[in-house]
N, C-alpha and C positions, 0 to 999 in steps of 0.2 A: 440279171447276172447269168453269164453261158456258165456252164458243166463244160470242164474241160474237158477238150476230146481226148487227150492223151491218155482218161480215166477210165478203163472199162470198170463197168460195175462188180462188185463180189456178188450182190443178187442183183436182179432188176423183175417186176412183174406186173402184170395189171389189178390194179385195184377200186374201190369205189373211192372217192373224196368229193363228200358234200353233193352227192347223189347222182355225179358224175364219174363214170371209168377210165382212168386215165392210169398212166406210168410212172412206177416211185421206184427211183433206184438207189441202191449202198453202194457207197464205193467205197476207193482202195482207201481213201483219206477219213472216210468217218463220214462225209456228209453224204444226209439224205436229200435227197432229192423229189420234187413232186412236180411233175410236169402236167398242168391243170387250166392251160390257158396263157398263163403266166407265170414264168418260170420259180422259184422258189426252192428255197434248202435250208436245213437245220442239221448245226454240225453235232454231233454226240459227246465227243468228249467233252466241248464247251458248254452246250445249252442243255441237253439231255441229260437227263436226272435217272430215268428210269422209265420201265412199260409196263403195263397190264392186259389182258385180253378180257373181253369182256362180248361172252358171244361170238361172231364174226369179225368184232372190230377189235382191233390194236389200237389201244389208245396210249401216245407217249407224250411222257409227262416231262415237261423244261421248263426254263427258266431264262428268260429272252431280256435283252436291254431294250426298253420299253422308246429308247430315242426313234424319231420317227423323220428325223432331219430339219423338223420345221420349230423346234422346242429346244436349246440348247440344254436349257434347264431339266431337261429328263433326262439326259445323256448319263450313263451307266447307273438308271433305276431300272431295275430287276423287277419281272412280272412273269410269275405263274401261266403256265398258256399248255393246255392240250393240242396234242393234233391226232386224230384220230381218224384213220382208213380203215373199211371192210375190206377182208381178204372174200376172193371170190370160189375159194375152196378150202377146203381143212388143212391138203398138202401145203398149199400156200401159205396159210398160217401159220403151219409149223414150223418150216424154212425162215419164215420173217421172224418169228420168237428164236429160231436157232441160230441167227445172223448176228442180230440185235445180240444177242446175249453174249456170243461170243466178243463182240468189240467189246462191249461196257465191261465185261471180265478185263477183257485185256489192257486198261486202264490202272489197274492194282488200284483200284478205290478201298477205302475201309467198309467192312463189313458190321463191326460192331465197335460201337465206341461207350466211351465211361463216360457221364456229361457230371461238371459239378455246376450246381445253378445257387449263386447268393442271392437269394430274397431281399436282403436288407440292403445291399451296398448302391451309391447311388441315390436316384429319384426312386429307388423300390421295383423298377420299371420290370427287372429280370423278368420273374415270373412270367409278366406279358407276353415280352419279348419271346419268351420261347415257345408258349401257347400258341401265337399269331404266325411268328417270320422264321420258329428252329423246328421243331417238331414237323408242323407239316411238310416244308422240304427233304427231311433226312427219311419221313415215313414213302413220301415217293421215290427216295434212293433207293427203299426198303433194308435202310440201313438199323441195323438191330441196337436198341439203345438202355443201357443203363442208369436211369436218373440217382443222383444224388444231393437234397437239398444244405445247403452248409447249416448249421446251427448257429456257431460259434466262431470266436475268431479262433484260427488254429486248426478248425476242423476240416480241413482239404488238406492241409500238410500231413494231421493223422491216419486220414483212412488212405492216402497216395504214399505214405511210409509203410503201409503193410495191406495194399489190394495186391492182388492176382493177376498181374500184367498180362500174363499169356491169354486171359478172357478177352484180352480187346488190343484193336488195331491202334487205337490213341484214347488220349483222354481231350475232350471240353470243358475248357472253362465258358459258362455263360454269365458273366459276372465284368467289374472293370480289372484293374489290373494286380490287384493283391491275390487272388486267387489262384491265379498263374503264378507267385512267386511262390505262394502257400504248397503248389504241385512241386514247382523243381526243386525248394529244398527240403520236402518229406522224398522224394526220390533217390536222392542225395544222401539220405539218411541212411539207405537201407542197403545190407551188408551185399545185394545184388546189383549195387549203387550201377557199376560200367556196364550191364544190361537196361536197367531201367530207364535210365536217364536219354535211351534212345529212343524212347516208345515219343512217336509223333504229338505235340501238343497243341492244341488249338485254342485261338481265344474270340467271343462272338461278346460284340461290344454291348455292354448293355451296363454300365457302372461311370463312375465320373469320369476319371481321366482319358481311360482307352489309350491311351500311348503306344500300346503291342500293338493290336487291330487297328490302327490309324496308320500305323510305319509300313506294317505290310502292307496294307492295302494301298497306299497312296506310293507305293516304290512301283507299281502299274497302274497309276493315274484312275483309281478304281473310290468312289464317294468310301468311308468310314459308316458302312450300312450292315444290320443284321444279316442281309440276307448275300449281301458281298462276301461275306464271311462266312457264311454256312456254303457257298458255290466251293469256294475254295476247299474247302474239309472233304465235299465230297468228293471233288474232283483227284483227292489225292494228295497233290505236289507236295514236296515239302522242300526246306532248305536250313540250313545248321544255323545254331543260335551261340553265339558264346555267351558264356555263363562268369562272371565278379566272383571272386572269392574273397569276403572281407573279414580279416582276420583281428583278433585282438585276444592277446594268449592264446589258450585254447579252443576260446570262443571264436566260431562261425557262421556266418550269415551268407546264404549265395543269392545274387543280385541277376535280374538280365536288364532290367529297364535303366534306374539313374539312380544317384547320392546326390542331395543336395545339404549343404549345410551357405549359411549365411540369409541374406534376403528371399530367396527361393524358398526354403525350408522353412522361415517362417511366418509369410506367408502359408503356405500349403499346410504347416500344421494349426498355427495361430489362429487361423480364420475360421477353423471348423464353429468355434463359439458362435460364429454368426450361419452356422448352418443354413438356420430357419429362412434365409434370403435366398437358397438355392445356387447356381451357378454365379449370381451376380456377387456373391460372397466374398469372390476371390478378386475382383475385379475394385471393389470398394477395402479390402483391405492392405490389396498394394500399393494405389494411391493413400492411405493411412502410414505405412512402413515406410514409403516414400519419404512423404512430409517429416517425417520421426524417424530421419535414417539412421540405421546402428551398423558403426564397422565393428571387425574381430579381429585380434591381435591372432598370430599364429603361423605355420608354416607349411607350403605341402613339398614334398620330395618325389620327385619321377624320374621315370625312366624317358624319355622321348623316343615318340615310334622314328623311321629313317623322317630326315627330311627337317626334322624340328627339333634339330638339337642347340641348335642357337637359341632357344628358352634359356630364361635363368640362369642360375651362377652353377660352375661343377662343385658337387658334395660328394663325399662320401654316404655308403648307406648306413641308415641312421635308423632302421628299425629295434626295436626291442627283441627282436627275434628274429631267426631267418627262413629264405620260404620253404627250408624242409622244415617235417618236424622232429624237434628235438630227441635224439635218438640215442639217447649218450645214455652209455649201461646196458643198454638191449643190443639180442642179439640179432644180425639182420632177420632171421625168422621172424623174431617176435616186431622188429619193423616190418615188414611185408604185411605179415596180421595184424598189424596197426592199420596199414593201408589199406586192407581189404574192407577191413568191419564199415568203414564207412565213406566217405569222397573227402580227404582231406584238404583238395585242391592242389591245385598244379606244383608240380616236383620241379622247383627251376631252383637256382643257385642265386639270389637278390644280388649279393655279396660282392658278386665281381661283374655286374650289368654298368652302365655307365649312366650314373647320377647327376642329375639336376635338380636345384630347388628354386622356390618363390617364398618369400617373405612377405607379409601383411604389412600392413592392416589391409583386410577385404570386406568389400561390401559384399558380394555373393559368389560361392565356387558349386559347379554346377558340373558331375562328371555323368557323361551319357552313352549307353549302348544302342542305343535307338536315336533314330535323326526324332520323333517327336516327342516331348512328356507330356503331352494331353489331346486330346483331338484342336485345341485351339492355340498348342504353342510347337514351332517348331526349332524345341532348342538348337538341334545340334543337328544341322542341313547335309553336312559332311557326313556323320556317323551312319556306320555299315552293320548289317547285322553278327556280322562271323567275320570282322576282318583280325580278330585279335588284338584289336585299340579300342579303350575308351577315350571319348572326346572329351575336353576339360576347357569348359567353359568359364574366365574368371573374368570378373569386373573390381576392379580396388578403387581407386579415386577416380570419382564420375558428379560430376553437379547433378541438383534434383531433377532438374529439368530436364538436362539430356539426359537421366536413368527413367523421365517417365517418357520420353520418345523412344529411350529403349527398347521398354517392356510394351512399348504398344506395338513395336517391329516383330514381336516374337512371333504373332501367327504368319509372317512371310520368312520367317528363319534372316532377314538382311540386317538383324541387331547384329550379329557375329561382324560386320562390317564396320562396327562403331571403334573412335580409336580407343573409348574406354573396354574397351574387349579384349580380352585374349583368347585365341581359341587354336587348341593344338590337339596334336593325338599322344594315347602316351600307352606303352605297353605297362605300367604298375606304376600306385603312387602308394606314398605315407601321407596321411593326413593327420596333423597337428592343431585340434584347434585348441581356440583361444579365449580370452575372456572379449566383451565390448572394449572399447577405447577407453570411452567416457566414464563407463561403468564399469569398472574392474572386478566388480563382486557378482557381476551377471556374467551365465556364460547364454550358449548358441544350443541348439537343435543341429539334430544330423537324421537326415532323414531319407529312408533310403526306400524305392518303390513304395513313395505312399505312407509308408509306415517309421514313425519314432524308433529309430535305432540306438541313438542314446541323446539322451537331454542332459543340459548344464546347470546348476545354480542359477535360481532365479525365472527358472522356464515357463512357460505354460504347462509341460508335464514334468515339470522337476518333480512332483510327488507320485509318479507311474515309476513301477517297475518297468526298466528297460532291457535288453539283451545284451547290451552293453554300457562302458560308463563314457563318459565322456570325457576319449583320454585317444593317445594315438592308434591310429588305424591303418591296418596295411590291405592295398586292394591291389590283385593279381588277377589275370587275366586267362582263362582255357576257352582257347581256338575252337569253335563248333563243336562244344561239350553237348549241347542239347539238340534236338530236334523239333521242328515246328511246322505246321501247316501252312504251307503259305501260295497264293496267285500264281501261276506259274508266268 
């Protein structure tokens, strides 16, 4: 590879490299350069982590895609790699450490981050995972770090509803994907909700699903790997995340991943009984729900984003409530101070949008902010991070056979192709569910990032408290509420 002539260097000087003297130049673009026989460079923002001096020698510390041209299968695995040159005078050194520092400044990397690490979630793996592939990386960012281990379920939502944002550049999740949802709605919580909610969030795969850290990463054709994930955090980037608001009376839940109720749902919750089988859990209880398929009576109501308004039949809307909140007898003040104390979610008017509905019976309704729900399924191919649509994935009458060539389509996302498919974008739904067909005394699961939002009659957690009942539900949509770490 030539160094473009057009580039004059910001420094260039002679140095040792591997006990020969030769020319390492910075230029105007970030890359280094080492002219040592064989031409060679390492760009900064991309592969450089950080440096040290150590005596005479500069030693900079990256992070290189290990692909070597002849191995496809290595292709974007990440590998640790010093390079290190003796400066041939003190001045020299100085200048290299005051070059160097300046770009990797000029990058806005984070300085100090808050990490929350789940021990338990998962194969248990976290812990590892951040000993081995997070730690060492962010310590040669020399990026300053605050661990916090979870205890409890609930416990990332608590201490992110009342930390000290101003101490850090972002928060980490090292965890799968509930503990990112545990962050945004204790942030959500707190009466500084429209500051907090912008502090950059990160998530570094180490839990079952990974949905977040698989959508980013694979939106730049980048493996679903620790240390993919950790490159990214350091390097900065970020990009808006829209945030679900799902409401039922007063009751709030805020979503960024999915809602599943119907086959989806119970699968993902049902199957946990067979934990002890690990991954292949879910693989052997599908084909189970398959064979023993249950529809649900029930209805959903949307809004259709442009383009898909030819869905369903026109309704009116049909919520039990509208999307402000009920403000009747207060004075606007004391609405204002409603709104402030906490993120009530998006202030739109339901009332007069233009309504669509679908009618049951459904075998699975599947609504998604992220193109993946798990590192191995990719629901929703279309779905954008911040477009202000969730996708809404439904299947109603499908034979078993095409519903199990379905669900084996899902890790190429070309199930959305099936004509038992429907898949549209929708700016706000009500969701109606229903009893079984067959079984009108059993109801469904609704489950929403992973976690039981409300169970029915007859469930697997019909005896858990849930945060809500299992009754209608209104999901509204805010355009790049949150912020997130992401590939540039």
């Amino acid at each position: 590879m030539d160094r473009p002539d057009h580039q004059k260097p910001v420094f260039s000087d002679r140095v040792v490299v591997n006990g020969t003297v030769t020319t390492v130049s910075l230029l105007h673009d970030g890359t280094l350069w080492c002219l040592d026989g064989g031409q060679r460079c390492l760009h900064l923002e991309k592969e450089v982590l950080g440096f040290v001096t150590v005596g005479s020698d500069i030693k900079i510390k990256s992070l290189v895609d290990n692909w070597s041209g002849c191995s496809p299968r290595n292709r974007g695995k990440l590998v640790r790699k010093d390079v290190v040159f003796q400066s041939l005078s003190e001045e020299s050194q100085r200048l290299w450490c005051q070059n160097l520092s300046v770009f990797l400044d000029s990058f806005g990397r984070p300085k100090r981050l808050f990490i929350f690490l789940n021990p338990f979630g998962g194969k248990k793996a976290a812990t590892k995972i951040f000993l081995h592939h997070v730690k060492p990386l962010l310590d040669d960012a020399e990026i300053q770090i605050t661990l916090q281990e979870t205890k409890h379920h609930l416990h990332a939502k608590e201490v992110a509803r009342t930390l000290d944002i101003s101490k850090y550049d972002g928060i980490v999740c090292v965890s799968g994907d509930g503990i990112l949802v545990e962050v945004v709605n204790g942030l959500l919580e707190r009466q500084d909700w429209d500051t907090a909610i912008k502090i950059p969030l990160g998530v570094i795969p180490a839990g079952t699903g990974n949905g977040m850290a698989k959508s980013l990463l694979d939106s730049v054709g980048d493996p679903c790997t620790a240390a993919n994930a950790v490159l990214s955090i350091i390097r900065g980037h970020k990009r808006s995340l829209d945030v679900a608001t799902i409401r039922q009376g007063e009751t709030r839940f805020f979503s960024v991943l999915m809602l599943a109720w119907g086959l989806v749902a119970d699968i993902d919750i049902e199957s946990e009984k067979y934990r002890w089988m690990g991954s292949a859990r879910i693989d052997f209880y599908a084909l189970n729900r398959i064979l023993h398929l249950r529809q649900y009576t029930g209805c959903i109501s949307f809004v259709p984003a442009p383009g898909f308004e030819a869905f369903g039949e026109p309704t009116s809307y049909t919520g039990k409530f509208t999307g402000k909140d009920n403000n009747q007898g207060q004075s606007e003040a004391d609405y204002i101070k409603l709104r402030k104390s906490c993120y009530r979610g998006p202030d739109i008017n339901l009332e007069n949008l233009n309504w669509r509905a679908l009618n049951g019976p459904f075998v699975s309704v599947w609504l998604h902010n992220v193109p993946w729900g798990s590192q191995g399924a990719l629901a929703a191919p279309d779905a954008k991070l911040s477009d202000g649509c969730l996708d809404l994935i439904l299947v109603k009458n499908c034979p078993k056979l095409a519903l199990l060539s379905l669900m084996s389509e899902l890790s190429s996302g070309s199930h959305v192709k099936s004509p038992y498919v429907t898949y549209l974008k929708v700016k706000a739904l009500i969701l109606e569910p229903g009893s079984r067909v067959t079984k009108p005394d059993k109801e469904g699961i609704i489950d929403v990032d992973g976690e039981v939002l409300a169970s029915g009659k007859g469930t697997h957690k019909f005896d858990k408290t849930t945060l809500m009942a299992y009754d209608q539900l209104q999901i509204t949509m805010d355009q790049g509420l949150a912020t997130i770490f992401a590939p540039a």
